[in-house]
BADONU-135300 format. One line per 5 residues: number of its first residue (from 1); for each residue y, z, x of N, C-alpha, C. Coordinates in Angstrom, 3 decimals, padded with zeros to 6 digits. Each point is the difference from the previous one (the first is absolute). Layout:
NUM) Y,Z,X,Y,Z,X,Y,Z,X  ...;
***
This chain:
1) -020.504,-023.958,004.574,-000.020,001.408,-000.405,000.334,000.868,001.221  001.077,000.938,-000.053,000.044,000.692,000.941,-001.295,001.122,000.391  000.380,000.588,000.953,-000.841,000.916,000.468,000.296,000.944,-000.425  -000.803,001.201,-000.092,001.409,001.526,-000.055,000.691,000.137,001.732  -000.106,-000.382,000.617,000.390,000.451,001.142,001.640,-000.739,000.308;
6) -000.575,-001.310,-000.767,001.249,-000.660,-000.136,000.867,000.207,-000.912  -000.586,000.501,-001.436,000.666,000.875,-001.058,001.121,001.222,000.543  -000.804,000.764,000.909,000.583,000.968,000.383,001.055,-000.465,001.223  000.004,-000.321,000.322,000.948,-000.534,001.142,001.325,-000.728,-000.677  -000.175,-000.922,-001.112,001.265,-000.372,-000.733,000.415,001.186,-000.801;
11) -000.350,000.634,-000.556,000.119,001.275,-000.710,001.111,001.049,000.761  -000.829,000.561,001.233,001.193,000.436,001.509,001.156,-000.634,-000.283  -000.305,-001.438,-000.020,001.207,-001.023,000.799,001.335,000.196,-000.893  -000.837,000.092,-001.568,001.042,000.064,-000.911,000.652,001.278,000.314  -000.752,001.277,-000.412,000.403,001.074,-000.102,000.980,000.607,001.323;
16) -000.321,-000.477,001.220,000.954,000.420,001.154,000.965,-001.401,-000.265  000.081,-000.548,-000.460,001.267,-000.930,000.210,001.325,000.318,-001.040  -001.061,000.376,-001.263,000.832,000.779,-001.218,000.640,001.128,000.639  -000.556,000.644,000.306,000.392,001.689,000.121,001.318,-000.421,001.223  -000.354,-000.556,001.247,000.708,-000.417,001.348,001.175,-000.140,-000.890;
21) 000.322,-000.969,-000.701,001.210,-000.619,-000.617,000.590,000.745,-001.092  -000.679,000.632,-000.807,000.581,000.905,-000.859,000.148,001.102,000.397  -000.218,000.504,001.090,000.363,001.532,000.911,001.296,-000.675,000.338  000.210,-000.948,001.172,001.274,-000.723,000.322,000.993,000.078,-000.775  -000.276,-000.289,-002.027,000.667,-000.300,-000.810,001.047,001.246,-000.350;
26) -001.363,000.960,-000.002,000.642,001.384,-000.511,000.472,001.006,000.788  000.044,-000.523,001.703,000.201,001.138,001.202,001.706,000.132,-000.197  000.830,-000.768,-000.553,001.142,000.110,-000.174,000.485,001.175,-001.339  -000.836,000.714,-000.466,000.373,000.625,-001.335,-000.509,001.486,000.457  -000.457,000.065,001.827,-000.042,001.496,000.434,-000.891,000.529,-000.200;
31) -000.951,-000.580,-000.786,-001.533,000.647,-000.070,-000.872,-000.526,000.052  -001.492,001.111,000.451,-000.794,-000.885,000.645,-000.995,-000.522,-001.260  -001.045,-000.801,000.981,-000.787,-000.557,-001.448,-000.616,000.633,-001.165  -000.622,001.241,000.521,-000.554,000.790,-000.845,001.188,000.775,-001.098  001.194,000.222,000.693,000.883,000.731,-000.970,000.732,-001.196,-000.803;
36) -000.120,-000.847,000.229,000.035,-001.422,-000.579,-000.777,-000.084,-001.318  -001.461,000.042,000.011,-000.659,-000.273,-000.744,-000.317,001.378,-000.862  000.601,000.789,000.433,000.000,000.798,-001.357,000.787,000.665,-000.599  001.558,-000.104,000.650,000.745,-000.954,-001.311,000.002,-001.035,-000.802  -000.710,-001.026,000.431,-000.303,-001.172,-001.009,-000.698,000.459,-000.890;
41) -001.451,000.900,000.418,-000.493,000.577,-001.301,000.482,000.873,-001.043  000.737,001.059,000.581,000.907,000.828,-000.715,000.525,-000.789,-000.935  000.767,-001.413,000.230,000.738,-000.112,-000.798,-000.919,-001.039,-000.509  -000.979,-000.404,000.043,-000.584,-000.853,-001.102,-000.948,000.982,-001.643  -000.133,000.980,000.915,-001.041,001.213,-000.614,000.709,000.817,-000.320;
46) 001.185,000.108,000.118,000.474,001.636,-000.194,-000.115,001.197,000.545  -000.052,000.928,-000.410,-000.426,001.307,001.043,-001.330,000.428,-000.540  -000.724,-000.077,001.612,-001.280,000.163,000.174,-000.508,001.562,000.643  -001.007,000.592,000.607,-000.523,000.809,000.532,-000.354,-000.667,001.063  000.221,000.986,001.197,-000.150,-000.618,001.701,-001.566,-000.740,-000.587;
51) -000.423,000.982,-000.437,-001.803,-000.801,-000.012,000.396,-001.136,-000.761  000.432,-000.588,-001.041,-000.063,-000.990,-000.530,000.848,-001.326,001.132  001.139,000.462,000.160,000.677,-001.133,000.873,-001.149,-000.460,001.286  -001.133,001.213,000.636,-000.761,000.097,001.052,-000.783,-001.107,-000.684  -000.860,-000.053,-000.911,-000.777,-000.692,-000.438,000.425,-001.397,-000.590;
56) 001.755,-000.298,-000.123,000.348,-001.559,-000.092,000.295,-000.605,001.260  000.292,001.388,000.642,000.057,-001.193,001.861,-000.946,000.101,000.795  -001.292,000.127,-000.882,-001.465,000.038,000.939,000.303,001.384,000.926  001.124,000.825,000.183,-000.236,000.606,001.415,-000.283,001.632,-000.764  -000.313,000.560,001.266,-000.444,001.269,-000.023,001.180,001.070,-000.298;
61) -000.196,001.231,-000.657,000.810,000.597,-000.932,000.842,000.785,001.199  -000.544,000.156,001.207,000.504,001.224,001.037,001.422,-001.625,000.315  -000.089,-000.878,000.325,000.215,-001.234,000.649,001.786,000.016,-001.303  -000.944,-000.240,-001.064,001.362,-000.352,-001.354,000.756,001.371,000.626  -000.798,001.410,-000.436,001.260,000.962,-000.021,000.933,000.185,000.926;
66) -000.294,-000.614,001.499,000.978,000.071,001.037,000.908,-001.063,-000.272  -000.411,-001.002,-000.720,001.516,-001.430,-000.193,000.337,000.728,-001.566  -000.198,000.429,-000.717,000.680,000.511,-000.774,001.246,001.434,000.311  -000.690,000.970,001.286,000.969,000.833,000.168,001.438,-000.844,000.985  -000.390,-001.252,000.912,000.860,-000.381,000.495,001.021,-000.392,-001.397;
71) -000.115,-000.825,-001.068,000.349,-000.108,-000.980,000.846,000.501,-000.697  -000.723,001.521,-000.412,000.411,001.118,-000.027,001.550,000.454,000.631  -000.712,-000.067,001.463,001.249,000.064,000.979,001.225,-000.800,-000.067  -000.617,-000.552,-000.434,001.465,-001.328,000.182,000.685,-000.411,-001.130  -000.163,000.808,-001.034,000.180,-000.398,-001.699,-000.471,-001.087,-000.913;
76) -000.636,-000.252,000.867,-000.560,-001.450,-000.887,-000.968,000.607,-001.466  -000.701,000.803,000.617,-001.139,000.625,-001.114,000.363,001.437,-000.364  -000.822,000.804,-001.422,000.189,000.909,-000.612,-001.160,000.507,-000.035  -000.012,001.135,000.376,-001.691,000.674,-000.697,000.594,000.981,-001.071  -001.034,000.710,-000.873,000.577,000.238,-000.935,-001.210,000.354,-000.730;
81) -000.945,001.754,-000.500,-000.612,000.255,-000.438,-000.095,-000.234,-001.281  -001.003,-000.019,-000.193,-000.678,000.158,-001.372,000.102,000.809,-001.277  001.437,000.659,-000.307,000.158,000.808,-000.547,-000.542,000.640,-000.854  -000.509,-001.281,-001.142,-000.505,000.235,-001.509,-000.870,000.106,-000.225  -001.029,-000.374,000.981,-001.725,-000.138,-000.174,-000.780,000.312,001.283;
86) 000.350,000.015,001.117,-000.456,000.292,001.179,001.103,000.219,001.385  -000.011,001.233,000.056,001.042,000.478,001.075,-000.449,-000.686,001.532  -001.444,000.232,-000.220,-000.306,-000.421,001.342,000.084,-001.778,000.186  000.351,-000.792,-001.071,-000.042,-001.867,000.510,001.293,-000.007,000.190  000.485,-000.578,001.420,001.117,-000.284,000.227,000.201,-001.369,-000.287;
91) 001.179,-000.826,-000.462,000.275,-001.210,-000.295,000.740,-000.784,000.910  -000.008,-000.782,000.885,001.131,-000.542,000.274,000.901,-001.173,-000.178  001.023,-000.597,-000.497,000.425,-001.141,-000.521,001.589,000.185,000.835  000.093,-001.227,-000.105,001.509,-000.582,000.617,001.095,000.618,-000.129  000.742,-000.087,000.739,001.537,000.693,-000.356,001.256,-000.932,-000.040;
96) 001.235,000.218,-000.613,000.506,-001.209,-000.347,000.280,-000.864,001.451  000.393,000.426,001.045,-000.353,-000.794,001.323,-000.997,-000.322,000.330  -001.195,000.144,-000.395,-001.616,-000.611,000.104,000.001,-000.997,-001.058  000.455,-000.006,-001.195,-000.603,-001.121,-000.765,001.140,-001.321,000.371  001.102,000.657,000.379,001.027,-001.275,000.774,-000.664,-000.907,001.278;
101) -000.946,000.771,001.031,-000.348,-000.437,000.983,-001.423,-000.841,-000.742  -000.608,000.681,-000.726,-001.411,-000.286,-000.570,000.700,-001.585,-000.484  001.105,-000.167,-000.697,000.145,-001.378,-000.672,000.308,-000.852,000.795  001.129,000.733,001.770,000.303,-001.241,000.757,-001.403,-000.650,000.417  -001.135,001.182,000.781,-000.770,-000.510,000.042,-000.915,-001.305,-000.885;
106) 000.074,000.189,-001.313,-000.630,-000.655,-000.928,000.344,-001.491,-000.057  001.840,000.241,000.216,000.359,-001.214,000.234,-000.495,-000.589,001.733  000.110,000.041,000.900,000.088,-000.122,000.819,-002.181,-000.429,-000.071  -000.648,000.567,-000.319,-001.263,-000.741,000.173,-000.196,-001.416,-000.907  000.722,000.359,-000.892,000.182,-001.464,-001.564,000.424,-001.055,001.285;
111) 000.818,000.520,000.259,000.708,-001.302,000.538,-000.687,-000.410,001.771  -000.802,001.083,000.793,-000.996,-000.787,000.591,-000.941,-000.547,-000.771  -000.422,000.321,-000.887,-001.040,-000.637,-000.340,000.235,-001.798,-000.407  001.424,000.359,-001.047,000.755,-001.351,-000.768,-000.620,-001.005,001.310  000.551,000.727,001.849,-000.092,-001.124,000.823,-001.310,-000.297,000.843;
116) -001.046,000.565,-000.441,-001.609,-000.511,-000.052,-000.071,-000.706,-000.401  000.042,000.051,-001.778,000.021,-000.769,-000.866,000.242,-001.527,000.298  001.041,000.058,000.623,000.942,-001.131,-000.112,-001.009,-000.656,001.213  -000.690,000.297,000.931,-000.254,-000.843,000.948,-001.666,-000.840,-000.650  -000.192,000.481,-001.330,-000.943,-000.179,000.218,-000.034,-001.098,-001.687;
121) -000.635,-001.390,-000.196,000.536,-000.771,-000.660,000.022,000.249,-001.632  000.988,000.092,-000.664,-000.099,000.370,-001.276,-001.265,000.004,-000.424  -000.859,-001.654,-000.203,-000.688,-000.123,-000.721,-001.632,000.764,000.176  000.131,000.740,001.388,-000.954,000.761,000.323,-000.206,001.596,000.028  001.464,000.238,-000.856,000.308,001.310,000.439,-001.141,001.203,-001.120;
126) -000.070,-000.982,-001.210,-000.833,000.869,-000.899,-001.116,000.316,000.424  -000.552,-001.286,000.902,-001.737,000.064,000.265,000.101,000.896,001.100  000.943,000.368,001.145,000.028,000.909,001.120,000.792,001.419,-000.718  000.161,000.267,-001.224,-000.321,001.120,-000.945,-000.936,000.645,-000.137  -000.670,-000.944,-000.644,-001.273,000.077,-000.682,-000.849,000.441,000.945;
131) 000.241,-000.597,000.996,-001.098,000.414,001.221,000.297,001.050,000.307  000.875,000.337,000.404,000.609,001.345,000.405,-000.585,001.438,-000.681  000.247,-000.172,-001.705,-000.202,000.709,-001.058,-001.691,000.236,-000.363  -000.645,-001.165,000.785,-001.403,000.023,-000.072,-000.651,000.501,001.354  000.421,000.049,000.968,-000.383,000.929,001.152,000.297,001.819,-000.449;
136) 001.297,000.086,-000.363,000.350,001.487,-000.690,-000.636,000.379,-001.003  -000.792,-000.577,-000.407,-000.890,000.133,-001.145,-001.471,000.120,000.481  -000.411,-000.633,001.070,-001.082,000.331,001.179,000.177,001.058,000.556  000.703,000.436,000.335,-000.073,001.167,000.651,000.123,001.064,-000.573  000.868,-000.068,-001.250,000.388,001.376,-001.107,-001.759,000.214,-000.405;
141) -001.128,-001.028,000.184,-001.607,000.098,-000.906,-000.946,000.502,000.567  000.951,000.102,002.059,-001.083,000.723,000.557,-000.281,001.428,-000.370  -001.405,000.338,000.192,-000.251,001.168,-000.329,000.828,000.875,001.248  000.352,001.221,-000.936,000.702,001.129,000.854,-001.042,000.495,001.691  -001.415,000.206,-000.538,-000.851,000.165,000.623,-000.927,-000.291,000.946;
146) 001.326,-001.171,000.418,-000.757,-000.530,001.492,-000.276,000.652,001.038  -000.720,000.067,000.768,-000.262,000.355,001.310,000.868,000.386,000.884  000.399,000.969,000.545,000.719,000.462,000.797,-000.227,-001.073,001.392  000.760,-000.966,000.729,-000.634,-000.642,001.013,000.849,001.027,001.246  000.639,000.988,-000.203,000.828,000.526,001.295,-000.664,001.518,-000.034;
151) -001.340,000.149,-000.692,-000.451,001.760,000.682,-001.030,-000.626,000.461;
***
């Protein structure tokens, strides 16, 4: 039985080795990780509210609205009020050069992933799923209301 200490330490190992290699993957498509990952959401979700996209990439709403105005800047993204029901919710969703980049990207993680996959032996790949899908499922049960350990 592991420890948590040892839990947590493979956990790191995964998560900085993922990210290391899939930053690498995607540094060729000109943007950085964060404006990365929310075009992927954009285009899995559609057009969201800074607060909503804030709350699928865990990050803070001041944090989203600055990679959304780079976005912005660069045509990738659209903001776009609320006309019909609330002037004040702004929306923002893809533009036809954002959902082009949103799909190279899409392709381009499929196919790191295809080569994870591949290193690891068919007949084990469901049970290192499963596991996977059952840690994300541990953590989605923690309560919101843990303890602050950094005040």
């Amino acid at each position: 039985m592991p420890s948590p200490a040892k839990f947590r330490e493979v956990v790191n190992q995964l998560s900085q080795r993922f990210n290391a290699l899939q930053r690498g993957e995607k540094c060729c498509f000109g943007v950085t990780m964060s404006q990365c990952m929310t075009l992927e959401l954009l285009h899995q979700r559609g057009r969201c509210t800074v607060r909503e996209l804030a709350e699928g990439l865990a990050l803070d709403t001041s944090t989203v609205t600055r990679v959304v105005d780079v976005l912005v800047r660069d045509g990738l993204v659209r903001r776009a009020r609320d006309e019909k029901r609330d002037r004040r919710r702004v929306f923002v969703s893809l533009s036809g050069s954002g959902r082009r980049l949103a799909k190279k990207l899409e392709v381009s993680a499929d196919e790191y992933c295809a080569r994870i996959l591949e290193r690891i032996p068919q007949e084990r790949r469901a049970e290192v799923f499963d596991a996977l899908l059952l840690v994300v499922s541990a953590i989605d049960e923690m309560p919101e209301d843990l303890p602050d350990s950094c005040s």
